[in-house]
N, C-alpha and C positions, 0 to 999 in steps of 0.2 A: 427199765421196762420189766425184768425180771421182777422185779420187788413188788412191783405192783399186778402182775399176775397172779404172784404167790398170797397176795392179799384180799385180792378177788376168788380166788377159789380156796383159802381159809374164810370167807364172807359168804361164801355160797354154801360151802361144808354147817357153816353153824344157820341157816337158812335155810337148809334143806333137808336139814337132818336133826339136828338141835333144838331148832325149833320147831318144823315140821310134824317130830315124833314127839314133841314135850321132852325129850331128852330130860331138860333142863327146864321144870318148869319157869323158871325166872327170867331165859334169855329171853321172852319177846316182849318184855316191857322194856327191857336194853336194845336190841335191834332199835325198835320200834322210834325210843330214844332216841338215836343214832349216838348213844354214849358209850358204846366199845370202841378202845382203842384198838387198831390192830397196827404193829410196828412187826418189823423181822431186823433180825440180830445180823449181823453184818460180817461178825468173827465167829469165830470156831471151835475158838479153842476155851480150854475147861474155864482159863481164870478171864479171858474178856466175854463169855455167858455170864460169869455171876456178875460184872460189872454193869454188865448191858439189863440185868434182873435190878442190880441196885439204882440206875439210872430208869429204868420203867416206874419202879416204887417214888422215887422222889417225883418224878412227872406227877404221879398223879395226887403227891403228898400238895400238889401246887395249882392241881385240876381240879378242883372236886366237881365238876360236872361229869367229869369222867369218869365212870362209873368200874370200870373194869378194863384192863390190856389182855389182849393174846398176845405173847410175844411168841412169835413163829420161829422157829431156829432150825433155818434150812440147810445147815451142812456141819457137821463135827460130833452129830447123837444121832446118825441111822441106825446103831446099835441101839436096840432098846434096854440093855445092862446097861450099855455104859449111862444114858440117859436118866435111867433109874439111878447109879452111882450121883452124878450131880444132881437130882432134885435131892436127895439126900441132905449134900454140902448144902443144896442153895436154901434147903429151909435150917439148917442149921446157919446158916449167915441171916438170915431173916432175923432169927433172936437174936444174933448179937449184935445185931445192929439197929435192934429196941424197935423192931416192929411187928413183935410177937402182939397177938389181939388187934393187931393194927391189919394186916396183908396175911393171906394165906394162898398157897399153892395150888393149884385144880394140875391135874398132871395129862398130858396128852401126846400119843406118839402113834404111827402108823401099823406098827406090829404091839400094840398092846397087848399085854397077855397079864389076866387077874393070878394070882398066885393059887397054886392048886387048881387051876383050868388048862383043860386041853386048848392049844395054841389055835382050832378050828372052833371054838366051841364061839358061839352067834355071839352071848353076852358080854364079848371081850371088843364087842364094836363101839359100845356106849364111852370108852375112852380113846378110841383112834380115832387119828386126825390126818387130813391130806400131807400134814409133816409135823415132827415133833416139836411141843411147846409148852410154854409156861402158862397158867392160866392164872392172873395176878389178878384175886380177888378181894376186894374192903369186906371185911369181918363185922364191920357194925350195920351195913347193909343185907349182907348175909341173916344176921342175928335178927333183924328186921323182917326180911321178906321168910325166914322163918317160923314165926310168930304167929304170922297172918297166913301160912300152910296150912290146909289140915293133913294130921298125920302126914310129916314129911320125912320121919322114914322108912315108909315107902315107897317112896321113890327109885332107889335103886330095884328092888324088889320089881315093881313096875317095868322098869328100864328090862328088866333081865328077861322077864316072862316075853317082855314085845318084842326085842330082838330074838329071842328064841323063836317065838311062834313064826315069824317074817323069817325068818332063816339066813345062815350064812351067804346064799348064793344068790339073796334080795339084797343083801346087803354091800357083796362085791360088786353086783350093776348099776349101786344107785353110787358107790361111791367112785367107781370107773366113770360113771355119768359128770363128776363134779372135776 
């Protein structure tokens, strides 16, 4: 029951916020889809995350309707360093396990913080998530729905101006909401 709470409100997190705000403009033809995976990691600990990231990658090496995984990892990275330490590892295990160009990492965690941003500052919300996770995306799809962007850098840019102007304390109600 747990597992599937934590799924439902990572589902409403990208629903309500994600798409909602354009976060992202590409999640609502996936929602829409209903081709997100959303799985939650089960361990804890540093070396069964990178296994439960390598067993997400073959899923979807065996999916392809499946368009993208959130893998939610709800206990063992409420540190957001430590969390940042393994997405390090996990995308250095990515190449060497030859699916560099193939999956790339989208990074999410509850206390996101951009490097050289005040830990309050609004734009640091475009990466937090109701719990920290991997966001395992196909790079040939990526490269695709990038193409057909205009101007898609910026986007961040975007992202940054709209949580600023919406404010940090829009942004703690709607995520207390979820």
């Amino acid at each position: 029951m747990q597992t599937q709470k934590m799924i439902e409100q990572t589902s409403a997190w990208v629903g309500q916020f994600i798409v909602k705000y354009n976060i992202c403009p590409f999640a609502r033809r996936e929602v829409e889809a209903q081709s997100i995976r959303y799985c939650v990691a089960t361990e804890s600990t540093p070396a069964s995350l990178l296994q439960s990231l390598l067993d997400e990658c073959r899923y979807l090496d065996d999916q392809p309707l499946t368009e993208t995984t959130l893998m939610i990892i709800p206990s063992g990275m409420e540190g957001f360093y430590d969390y940042l330490d393994l997405l390090s590892v996990a995308d250095q295990l990515l190449l060497e396990e030859g699916y560099e160009g193939v999956y790339q990492l989208a990074s999410f965690h509850p206390d996101y913080c951009f490097d050289g941003v005040p830990q309050d500052d609004a734009s640091n919300v475009t990466n937090r998530s109701p719990y920290p996770m991997f966001h395992i995306i196909r790079e040939a799809s990526m490269e695709k729905a990038l193409k057909n962007y205009k101007e898609p850098e910026s986007i961040p840019d975007n992202n940054i101006r709209l949580t600023r102007e919406k404010g940090s304390a829009f942004w703690q109600q709607l995520f207390h909401s979820l």
